[in-house]
Backbone as a printed PyTorch tensor [residue, N CA C, xyz], in Angstrom:
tensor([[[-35.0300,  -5.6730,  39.0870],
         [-34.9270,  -6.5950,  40.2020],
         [-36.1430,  -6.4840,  41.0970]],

        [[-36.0440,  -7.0950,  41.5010],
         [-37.1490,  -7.7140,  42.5120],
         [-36.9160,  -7.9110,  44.4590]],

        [[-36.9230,  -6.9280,  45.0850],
         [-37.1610,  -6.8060,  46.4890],
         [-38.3170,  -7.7000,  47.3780]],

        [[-37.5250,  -8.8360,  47.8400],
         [-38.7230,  -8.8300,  48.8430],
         [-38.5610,  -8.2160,  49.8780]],

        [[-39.5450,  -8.4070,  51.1320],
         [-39.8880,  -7.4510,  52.0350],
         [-38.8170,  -7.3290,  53.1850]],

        [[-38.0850,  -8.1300,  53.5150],
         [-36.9730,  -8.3260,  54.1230],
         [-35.9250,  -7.7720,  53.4650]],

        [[-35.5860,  -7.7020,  52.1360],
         [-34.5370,  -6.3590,  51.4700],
         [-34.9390,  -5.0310,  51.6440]],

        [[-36.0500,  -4.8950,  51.8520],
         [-36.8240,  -3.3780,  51.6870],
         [-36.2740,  -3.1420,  52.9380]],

        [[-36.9070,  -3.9180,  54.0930],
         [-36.3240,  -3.3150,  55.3300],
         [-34.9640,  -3.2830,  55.7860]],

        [[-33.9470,  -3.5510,  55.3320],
         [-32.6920,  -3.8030,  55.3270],
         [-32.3780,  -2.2490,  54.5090]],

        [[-32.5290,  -1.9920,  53.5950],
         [-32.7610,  -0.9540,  52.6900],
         [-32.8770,   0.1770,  53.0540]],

        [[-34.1600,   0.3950,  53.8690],
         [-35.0230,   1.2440,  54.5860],
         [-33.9050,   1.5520,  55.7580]],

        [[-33.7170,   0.4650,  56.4280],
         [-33.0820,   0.7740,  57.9440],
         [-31.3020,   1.7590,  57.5560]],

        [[-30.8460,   1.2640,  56.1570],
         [-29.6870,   1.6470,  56.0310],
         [-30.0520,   3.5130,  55.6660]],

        [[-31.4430,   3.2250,  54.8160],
         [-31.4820,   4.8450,  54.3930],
         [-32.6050,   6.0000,  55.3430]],

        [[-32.9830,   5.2440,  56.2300],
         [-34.1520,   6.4040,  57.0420],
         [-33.0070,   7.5320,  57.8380]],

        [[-32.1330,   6.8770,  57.8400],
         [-31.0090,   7.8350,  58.5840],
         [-30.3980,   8.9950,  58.2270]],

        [[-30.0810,   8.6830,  57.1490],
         [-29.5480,   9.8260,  56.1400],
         [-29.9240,  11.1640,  55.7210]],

        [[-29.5950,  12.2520,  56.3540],
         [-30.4260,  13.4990,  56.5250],
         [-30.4380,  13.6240,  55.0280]],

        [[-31.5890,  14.4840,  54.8050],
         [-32.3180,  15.0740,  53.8780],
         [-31.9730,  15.3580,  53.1520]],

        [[-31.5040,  15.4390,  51.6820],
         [-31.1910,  16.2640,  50.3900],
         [-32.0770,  17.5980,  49.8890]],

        [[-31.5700,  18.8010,  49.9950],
         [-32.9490,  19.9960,  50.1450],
         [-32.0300,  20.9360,  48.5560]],

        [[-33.0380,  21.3390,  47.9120],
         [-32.6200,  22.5240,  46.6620],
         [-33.7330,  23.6240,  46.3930]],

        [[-33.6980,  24.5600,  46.5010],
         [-34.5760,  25.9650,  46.7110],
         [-34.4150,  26.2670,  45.3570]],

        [[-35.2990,  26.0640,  43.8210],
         [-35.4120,  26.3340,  42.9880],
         [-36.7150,  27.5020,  42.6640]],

        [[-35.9140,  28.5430,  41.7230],
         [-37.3340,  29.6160,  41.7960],
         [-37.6900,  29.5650,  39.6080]],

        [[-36.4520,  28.9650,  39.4520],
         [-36.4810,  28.6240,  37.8830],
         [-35.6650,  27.4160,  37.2020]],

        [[-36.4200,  26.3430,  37.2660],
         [-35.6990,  25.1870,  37.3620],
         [-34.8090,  24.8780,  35.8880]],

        [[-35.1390,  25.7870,  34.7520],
         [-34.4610,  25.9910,  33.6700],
         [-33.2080,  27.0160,  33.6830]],

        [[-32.9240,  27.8860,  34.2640],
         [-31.9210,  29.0430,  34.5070],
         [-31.2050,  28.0110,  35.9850]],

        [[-31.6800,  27.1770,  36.6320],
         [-30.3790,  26.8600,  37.5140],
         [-30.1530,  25.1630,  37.4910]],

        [[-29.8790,  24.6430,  36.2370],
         [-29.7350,  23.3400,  36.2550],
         [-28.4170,  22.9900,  36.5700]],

        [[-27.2570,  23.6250,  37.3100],
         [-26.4440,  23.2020,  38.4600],
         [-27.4330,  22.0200,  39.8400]],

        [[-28.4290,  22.9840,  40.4000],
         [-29.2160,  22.5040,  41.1570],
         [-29.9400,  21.6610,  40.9000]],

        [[-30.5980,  21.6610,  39.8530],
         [-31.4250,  20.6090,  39.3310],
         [-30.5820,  19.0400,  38.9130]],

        [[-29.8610,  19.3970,  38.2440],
         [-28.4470,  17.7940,  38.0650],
         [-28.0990,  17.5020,  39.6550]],

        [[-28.0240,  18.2030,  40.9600],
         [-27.3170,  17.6910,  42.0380],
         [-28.5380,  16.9430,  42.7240]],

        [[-29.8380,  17.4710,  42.6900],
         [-30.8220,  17.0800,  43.3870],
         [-31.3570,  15.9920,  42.5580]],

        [[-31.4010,  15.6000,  41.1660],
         [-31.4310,  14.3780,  40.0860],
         [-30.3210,  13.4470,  40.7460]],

        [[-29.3810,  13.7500,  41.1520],
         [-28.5540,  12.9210,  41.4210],
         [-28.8740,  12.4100,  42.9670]],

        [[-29.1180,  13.1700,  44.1420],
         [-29.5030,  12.5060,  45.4640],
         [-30.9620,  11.7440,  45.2650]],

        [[-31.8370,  12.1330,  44.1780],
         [-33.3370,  11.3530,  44.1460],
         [-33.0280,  10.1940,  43.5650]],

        [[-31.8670,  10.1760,  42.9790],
         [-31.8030,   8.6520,  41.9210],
         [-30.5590,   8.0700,  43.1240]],

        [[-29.4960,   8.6830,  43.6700],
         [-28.8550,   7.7030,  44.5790],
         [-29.5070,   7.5540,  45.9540]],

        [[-30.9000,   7.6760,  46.5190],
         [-31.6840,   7.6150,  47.1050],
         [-32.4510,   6.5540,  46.8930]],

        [[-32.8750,   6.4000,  45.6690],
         [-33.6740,   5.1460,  45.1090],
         [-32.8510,   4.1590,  44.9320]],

        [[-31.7530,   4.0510,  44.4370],
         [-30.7300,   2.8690,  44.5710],
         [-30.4390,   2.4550,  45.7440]],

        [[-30.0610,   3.0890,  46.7990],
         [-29.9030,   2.7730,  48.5440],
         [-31.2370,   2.0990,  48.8100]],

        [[-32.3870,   2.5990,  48.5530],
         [-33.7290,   1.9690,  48.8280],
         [-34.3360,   0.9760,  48.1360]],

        [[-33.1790,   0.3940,  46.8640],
         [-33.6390,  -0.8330,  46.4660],
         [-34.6430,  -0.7510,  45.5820]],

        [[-35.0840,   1.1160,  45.2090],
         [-35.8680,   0.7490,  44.0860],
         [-35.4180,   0.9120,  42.4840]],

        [[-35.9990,   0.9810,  41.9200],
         [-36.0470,   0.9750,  40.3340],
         [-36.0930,   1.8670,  39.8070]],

        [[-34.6020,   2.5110,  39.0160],
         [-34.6170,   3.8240,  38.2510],
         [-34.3630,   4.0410,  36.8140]],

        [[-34.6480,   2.8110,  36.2350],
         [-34.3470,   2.9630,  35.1790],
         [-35.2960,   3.8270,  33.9740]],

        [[-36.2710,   3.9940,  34.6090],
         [-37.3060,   5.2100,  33.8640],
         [-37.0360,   6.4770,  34.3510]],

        [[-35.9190,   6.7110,  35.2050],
         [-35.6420,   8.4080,  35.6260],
         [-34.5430,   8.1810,  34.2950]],

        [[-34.6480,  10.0140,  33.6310],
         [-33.9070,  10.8900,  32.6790],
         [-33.5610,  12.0350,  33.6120]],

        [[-32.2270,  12.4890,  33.4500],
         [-32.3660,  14.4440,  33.8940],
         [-33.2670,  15.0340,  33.3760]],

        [[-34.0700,  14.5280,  31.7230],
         [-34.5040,  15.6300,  31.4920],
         [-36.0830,  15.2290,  31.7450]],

        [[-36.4360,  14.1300,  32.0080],
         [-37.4000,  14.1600,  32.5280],
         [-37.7410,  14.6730,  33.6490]],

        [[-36.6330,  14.0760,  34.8700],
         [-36.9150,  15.2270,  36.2880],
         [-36.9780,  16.5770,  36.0070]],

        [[-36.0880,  16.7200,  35.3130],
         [-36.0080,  18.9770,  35.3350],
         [-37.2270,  19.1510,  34.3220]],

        [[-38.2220,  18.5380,  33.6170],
         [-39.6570,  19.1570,  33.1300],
         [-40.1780,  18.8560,  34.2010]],

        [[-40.4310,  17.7230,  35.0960],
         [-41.3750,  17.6160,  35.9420],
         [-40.7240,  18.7020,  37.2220]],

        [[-39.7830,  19.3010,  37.0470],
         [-40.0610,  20.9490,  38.4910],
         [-40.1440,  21.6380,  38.0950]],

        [[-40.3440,  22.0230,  37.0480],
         [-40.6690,  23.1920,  36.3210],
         [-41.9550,  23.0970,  35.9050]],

        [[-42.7920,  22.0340,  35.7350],
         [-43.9840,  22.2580,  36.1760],
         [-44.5320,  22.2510,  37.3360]],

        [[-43.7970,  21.4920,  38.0700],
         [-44.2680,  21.2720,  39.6980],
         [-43.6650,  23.0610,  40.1920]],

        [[-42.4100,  23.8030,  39.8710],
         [-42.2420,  24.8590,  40.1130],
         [-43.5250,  25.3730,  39.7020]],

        [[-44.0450,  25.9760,  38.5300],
         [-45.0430,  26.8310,  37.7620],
         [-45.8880,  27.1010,  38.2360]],

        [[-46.4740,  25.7780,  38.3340],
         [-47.9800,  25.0260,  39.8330],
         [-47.5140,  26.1130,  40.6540]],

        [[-46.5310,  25.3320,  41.5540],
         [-46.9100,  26.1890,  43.1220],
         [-46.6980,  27.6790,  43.2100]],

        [[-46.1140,  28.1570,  41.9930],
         [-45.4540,  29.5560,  42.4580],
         [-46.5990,  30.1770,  41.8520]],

        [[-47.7100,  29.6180,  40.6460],
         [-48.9670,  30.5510,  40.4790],
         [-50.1590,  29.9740,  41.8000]],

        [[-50.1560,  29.1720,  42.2910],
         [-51.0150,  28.5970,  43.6850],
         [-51.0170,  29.4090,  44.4580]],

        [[-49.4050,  29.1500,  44.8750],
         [-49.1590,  29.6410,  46.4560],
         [-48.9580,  31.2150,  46.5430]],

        [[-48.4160,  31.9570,  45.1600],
         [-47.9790,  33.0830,  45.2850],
         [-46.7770,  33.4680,  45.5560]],

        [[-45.7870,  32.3140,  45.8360],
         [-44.7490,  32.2160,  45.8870],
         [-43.6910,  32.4930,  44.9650]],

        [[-42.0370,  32.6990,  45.2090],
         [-40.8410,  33.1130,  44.1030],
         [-39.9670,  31.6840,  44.0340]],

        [[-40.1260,  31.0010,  45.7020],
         [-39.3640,  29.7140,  44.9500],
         [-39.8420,  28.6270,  45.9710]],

        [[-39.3900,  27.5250,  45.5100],
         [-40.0980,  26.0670,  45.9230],
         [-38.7960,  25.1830,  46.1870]],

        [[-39.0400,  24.6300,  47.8460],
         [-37.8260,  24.0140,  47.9820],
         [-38.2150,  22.3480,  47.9790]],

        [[-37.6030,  21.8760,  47.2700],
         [-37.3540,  20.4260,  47.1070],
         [-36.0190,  19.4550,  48.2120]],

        [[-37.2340,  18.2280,  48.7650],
         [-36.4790,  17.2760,  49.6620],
         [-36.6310,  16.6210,  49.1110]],

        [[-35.6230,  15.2910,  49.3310],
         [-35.1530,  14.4860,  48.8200],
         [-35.4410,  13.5310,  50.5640]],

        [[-36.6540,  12.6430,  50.7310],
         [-36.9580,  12.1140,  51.9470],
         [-37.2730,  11.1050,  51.1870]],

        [[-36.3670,   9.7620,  53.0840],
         [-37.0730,   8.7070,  52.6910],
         [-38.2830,   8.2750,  53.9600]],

        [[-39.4130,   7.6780,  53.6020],
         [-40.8260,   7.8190,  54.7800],
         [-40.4130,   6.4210,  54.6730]],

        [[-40.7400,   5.1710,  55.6520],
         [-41.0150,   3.7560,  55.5190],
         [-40.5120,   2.7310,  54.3550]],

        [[-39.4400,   3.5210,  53.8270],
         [-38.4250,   2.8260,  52.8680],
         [-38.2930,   3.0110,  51.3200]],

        [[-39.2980,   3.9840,  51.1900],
         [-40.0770,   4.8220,  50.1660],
         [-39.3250,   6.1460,  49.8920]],

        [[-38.1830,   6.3670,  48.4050],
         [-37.9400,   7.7960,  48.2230],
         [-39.1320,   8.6360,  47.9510]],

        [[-39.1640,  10.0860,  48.4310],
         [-40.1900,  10.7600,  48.0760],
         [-39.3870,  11.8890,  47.8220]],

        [[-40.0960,  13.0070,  47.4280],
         [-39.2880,  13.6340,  46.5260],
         [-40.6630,  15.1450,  46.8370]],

        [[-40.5130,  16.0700,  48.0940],
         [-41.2220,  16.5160,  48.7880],
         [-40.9640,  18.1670,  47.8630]],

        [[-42.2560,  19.3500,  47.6680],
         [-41.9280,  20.0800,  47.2900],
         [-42.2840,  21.1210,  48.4010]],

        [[-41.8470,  21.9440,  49.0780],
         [-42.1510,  22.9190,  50.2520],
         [-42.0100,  24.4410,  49.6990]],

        [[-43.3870,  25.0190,  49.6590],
         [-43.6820,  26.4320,  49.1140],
         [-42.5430,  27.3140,  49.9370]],

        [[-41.6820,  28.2680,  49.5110],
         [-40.8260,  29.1410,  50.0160],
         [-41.5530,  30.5360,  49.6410]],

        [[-41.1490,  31.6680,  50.4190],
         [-41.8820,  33.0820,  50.0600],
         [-40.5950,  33.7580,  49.3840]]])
C-alpha cells in the first residue's frame, strides 16, 4: 500500500506517543524469547506507522542482532546491547544502545 502524506501524519500522531519497546540482548541466539517479543513490537510498530513489512522474517531480524550484537560488543567492549523500538517523525527505528 501506498501512504500519502496526510496518512503518515495521522499514523505518526497515533504512534509518537507510545512509550518505547526496550530488550537488553548480550546473545541474541541463546535468548530468542527476547528476540521474538522485540520482532514482534518492531513489526507492530511498522503497521501502526503505516509502513511496509512484508520483507521482515524472525529470522532475518534475529541474524541482523547478532551481527549488530557482535559489532558493538567487539567496538564498544561491551557484554550486552540494548535495543529500542522508537518512533522519530513517523518513522520506526529500531535504536541499538551499548550497555556495560
Amino acid at each position: 500500500r501506498h501512504f500519502g502524506a496526510a496518512a503518515r501524519e495521522v499514523a505518526a500522531s497515533r504512534t509518537q506517543h507510545a512509550p518505547p519497546f526496550s530488550v537488553t540482548c548480550s546473545d541474541p541466539d541463546r535468548e530468542t524469547g527476547e528476540v521474538e517479543r522485540l520482532f514482534e513490537a518492531f513489526v507492530k510498530a511498522k503497521q501502526k506507522a503505516g509502513e511496509d513489512i512484508e520483507q521482515f522474517s524472525l529470522d532475518c531480524f534475529q541474524n541482523f542482532l547478532r551481527g549488530k550484537t557482535q559489532q558493538l560488543r567487539e567496538q564498544k567492549g561491551c557484554r550486552e546491547v540494548e535495543y529500542v523500538v522508537a518512533v522519530e517523525e513517523g518513522q520506526v527505528r529500531l535504536k541499538a544502545r551499548v550497555k556495560s
